[in-house]
N, C-alpha and C positions, 0 to 999 in steps of 0.2 A: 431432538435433533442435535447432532455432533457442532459444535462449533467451529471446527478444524475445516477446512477444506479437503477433497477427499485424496487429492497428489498434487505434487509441486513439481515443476520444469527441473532439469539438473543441469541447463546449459550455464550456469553461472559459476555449478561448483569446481569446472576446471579453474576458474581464476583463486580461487581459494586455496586447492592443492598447489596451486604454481606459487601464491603467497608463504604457503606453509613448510613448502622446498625451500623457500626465501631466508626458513628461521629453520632451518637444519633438521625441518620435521618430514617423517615417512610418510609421504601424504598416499602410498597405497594402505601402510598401515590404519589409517586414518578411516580411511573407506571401507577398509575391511571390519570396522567394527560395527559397522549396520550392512554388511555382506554385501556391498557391492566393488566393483573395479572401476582403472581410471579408463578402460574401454568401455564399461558401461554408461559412466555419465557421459561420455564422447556422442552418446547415439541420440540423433536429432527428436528421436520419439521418445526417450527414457524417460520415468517420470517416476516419484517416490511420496512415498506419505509425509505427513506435516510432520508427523512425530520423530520422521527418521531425517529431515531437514533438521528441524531445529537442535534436535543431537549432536548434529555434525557439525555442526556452527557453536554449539558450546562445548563441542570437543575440540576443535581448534583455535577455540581462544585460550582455552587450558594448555592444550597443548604446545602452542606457539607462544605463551606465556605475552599475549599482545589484546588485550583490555580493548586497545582499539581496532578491531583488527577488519572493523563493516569500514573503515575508514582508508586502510591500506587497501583492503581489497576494490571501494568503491574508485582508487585514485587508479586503478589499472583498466578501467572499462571504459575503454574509447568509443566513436560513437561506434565502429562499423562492427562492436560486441555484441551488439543490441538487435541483430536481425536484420532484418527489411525495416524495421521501422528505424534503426540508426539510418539507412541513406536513403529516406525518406526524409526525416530530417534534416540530413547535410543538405539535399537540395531544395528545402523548403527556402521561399521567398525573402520572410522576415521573422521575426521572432514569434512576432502573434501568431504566424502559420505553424511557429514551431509547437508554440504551448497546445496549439488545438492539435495536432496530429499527437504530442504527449500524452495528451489526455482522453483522447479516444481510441490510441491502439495500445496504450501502458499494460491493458491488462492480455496483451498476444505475450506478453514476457513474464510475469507473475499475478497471478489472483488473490495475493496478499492487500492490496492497495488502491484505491480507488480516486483519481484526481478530481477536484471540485476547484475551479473558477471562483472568483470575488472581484469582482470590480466595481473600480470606481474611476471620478475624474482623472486621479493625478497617478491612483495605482494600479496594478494586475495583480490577483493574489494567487500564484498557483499554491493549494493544498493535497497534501498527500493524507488523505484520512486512513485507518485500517477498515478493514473488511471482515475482518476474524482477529480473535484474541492472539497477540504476537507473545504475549507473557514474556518468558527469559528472554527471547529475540529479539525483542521490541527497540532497543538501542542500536544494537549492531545492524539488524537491518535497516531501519530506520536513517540510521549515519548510511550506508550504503547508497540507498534511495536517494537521498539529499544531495548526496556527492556524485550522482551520477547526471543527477537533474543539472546541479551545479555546473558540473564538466562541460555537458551539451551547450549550456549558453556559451561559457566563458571560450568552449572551442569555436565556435558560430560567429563569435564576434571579435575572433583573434584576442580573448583578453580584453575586452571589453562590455564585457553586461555591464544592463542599464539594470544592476540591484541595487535595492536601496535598502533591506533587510533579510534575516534568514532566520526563522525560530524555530526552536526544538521543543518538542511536547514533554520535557525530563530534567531532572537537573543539573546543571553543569557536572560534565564527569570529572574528575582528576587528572585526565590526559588533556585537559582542553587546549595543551599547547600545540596541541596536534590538529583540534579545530583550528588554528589561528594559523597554523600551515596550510590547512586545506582552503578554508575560505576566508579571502579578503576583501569579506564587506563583515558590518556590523551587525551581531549574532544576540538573540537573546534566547534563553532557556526557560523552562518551567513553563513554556505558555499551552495552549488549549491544544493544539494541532502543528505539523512539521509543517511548513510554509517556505515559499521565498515569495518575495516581494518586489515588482519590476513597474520603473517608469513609465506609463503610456504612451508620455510623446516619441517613445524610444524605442517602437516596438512594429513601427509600420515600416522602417527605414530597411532598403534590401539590404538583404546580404551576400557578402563575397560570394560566395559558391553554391547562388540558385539557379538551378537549370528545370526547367519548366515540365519539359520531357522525360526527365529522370526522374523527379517530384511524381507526374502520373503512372508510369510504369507502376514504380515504388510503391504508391498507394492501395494500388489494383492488387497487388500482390499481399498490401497488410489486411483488405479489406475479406482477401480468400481465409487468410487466418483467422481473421476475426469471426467470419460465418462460422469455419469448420471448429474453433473453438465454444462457438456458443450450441453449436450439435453435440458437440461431448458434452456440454457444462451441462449439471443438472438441473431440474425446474427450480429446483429448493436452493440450491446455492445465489440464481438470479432473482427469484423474489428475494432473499433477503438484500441484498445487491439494491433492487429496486427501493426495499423501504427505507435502509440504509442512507439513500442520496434524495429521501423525505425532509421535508426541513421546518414545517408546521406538523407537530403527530407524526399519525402514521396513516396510509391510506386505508380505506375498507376492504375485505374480502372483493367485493365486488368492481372498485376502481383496478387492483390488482390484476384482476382477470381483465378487465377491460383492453389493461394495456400490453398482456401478454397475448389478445386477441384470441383468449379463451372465454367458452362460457365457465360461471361458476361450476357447473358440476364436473366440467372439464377439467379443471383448473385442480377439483378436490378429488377425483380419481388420480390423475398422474403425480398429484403431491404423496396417494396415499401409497402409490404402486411403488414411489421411492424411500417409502417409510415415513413418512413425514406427513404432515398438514398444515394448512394456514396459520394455526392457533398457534403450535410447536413454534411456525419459523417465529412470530411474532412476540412470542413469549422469548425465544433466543435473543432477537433483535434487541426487546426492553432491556434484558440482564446487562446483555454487554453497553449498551448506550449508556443505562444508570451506571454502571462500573466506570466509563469513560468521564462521564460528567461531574462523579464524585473527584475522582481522582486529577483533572483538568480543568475546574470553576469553581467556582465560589458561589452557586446558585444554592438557593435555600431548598431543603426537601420537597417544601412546595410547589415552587417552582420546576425542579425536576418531575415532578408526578404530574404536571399539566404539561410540561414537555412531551413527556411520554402514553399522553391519550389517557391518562389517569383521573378521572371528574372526584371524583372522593380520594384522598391523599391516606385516608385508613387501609383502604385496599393496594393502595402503594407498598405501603410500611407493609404487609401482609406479606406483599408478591416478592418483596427484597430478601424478607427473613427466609421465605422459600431456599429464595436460590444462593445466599451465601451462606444462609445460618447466624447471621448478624441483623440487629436493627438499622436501618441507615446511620443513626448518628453515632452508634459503636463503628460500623464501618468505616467513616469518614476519621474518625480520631484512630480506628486501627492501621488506617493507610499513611497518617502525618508522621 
């Protein structure tokens, strides 16, 4: 099973071109060198491979000579960038309305990313976990995400969220004077997952610009995209989606089907009609999960292999060497 997803939205890559105009760069030249135009990403349906995304995105950090460049572009996307689901947002209630509308129509804008909730008494933790391996991209979009997340509060509450941190899964870049422009609250790097961090008592409290009526329309309309989007999405890309946002192991064959309101045999003809099978997605899921948790914790091999639904840690160590061609602990020390 490919780990890529199978095309990416292009409504984002106008704000890049307009950045890239910004640094005296030919942004049709830019596009032309994975053969599209700036009339083509203009078109509300266009949609592009992962491979030919992430090209484009490390051809204009080269190009525009700007390292941070998921940072400039993420400081230009206001909310009403973002679709239906930005003024869906503007007129959501309070903040907690905002996070839960972030986190259940985030993926009508990209399939890279997946929001996970953590709460507790005193905090909200919204997470932006990955979905698919982001490799070179993984920063720039990353900073993007972060920064757009960031925006929406601090617009919503005229410059005033209730943050009380914001961590990045990487290590402090070189540019970080440019984090310290974009975000002022208290930032830590190198940890497990992209995160911001928001006060509870601060999060019920309305806001300026909730209108109740626009909030529903708004919704109605994110929640067409979201059907029509999970009609395109393919079986294979939301099982793994599904095991992904697992949090003990991984579920069975049979839980899996259960909750896509398939039978098992159901479930393993339409996995196999798109090339794929249960065992494939799950065997992807394991690689990339051990890749993440080598490279984001300090969890023991062990540990990881009972993570990952592993009862014997020998067939761990087996199933790693498969798919990087390293032992775990060569790979752990190849990655420091």
């Amino acid at each position: 099973m490919d780990d890529h997803p199978p095309s990416m939205p292009t409504y984002y890559l106008q704000q890049i071109a307009d950045q890239l105009t910004k640094h005296s760069v030919d942004s049709s030249a830019w596009l032309a060198r994975e053969e599209l135009s700036l009339e083509q990403i203009n078109q509300p349906e266009q949609s592009i491979s992962f491979s030919q995304f992430s090209s484009l995105i490390i051809d204009a950090i080269q190009l525009s000579n700007q390292p941070g460049l998921g940072l400039l572009v993420g400081k230009r996307l206001g909310l009403t960038t973002h679709g239906m689901l930005g003024y869906a947002i503007i007129a959501s209630s309070c903040l907690r309305e905002t996070i839960e509308l972030f986190s259940r129509f985030m993926n009508t804008r990209t399939p890279l990313l997946r929001v996970e909730l953590v709460s507790d008494e005193k905090v909200l933790k919204v997470e932006l976990h990955e979905c698919y391996p982001l490799d070179t991209i993984k920063i720039p979009f990353l900073e993007s995400a972060m920064l757009t997340l960031y925006n929406l509060l601090m617009q919503l509450t005229q410059n005033s969220a209730p943050i009380s941190q914001l961590c990045f899964p990487y290590s402090k870049p070189s540019y970080v004077s440019l984090y310290e422009q974009c975000f002022a609250y208290p930032m830590q790097f190198e940890k497990s997952v992209a995160s911001i961090s928001l006060v509870q008592s601060e999060l019920d409290k309305r806001l300026p610009m909730a209108d109740q009526n626009s909030l529903n329309q708004a919704k109605i309309i994110c929640e067409q995209e979201l059907d029509k989007l999970q009609i395109m999405e393919s079986l294979q890309s939301r099982v793994r989606k599904y095991l992904l946002s697992s949090k003990n192991g991984f579920p069975s064959l049979v839980t899996v089907a259960k909750n896509f309101h398939l039978s098992q045999r159901t479930l393993h003809r339409r996995l196999k009609n798109e090339k794929s099978s249960f065992s494939d997605i799950l065997k992807s899921v394991r690689k990339f999960r051990s890749t993440q948790l080598f490279q984001t914790t300090n969890m023991t091999i062990q540990e990881i292999a009972f993570t990952l639904g592993y009862s014997d840690v020998a067939n761990y160590r087996k199933a790693f060497k498969r798919w990087s061609g390293y032992s775990p602990s060569e790979f752990r020390l190849k990655d420091r």
